[in-house]
C-alpha positions in Angstrom: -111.6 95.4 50.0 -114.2 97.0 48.6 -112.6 97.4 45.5 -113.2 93.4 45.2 -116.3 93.1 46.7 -118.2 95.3 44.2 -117.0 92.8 41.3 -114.3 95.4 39.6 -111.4 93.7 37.7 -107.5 94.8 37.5 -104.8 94.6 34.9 -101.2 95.7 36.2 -97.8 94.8 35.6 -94.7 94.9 36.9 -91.4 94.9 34.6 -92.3 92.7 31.6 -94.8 90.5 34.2 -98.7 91.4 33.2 -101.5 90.2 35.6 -105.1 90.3 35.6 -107.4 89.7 38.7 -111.0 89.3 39.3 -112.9 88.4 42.1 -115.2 85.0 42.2 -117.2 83.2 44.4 -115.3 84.9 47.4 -112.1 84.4 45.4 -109.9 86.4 43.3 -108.9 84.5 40.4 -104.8 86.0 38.5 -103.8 85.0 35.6 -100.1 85.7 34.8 -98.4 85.9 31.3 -95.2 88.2 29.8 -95.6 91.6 28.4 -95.8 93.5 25.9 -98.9 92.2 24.3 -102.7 92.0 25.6 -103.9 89.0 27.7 -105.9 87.5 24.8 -102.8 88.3 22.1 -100.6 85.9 24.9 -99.9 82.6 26.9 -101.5 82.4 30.1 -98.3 80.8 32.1 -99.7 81.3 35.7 -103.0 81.1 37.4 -104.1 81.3 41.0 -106.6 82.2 43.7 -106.5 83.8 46.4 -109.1 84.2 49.5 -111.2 87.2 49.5 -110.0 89.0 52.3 -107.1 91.0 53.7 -104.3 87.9 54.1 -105.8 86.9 50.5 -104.9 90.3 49.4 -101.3 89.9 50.9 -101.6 86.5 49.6 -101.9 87.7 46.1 -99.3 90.3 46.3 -96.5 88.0 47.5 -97.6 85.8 44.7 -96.9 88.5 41.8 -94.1 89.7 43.0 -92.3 86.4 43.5 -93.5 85.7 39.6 -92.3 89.1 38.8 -89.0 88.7 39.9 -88.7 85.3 38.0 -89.3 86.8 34.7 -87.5 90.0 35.0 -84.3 88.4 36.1 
């Protein structure tokens, strides 16, 4: 959790899924698109937020992966 609550933003990916995440206002804010290229070379096709806490965290995670497994079907 601390990770979040000091402000710090993530890129990851998972198959041909990218992500990025950053917390706001005691949120954290994903935005979704398909690899390869950078975030601001793509389409933004998913976006979502999630509470800042543990079950957000979990929240989150389900979240990805479910969109994950869509595009690299």
């Amino acid at each position: 959790m601390l990770f979040w609550e000091n402000g710090n933003t993530w890129y990851g990916s998972l198959g041909n899924t990218r992500f990025y995440a950053a917390p706001q206002e005691e949120q954290i804010h994903v935005q979704q698109w398909r690899g390869p290229l950078t975030k601001e070379l793509s389409e933004i096709e998913a976006e979502a937020d999630f509470p800042l806490s543990e079950e957000g965290l979990a929240e989150m995670t389900a979240w990805l992966e479910a969109r994950s497994a869509e595009i690299n079907t």
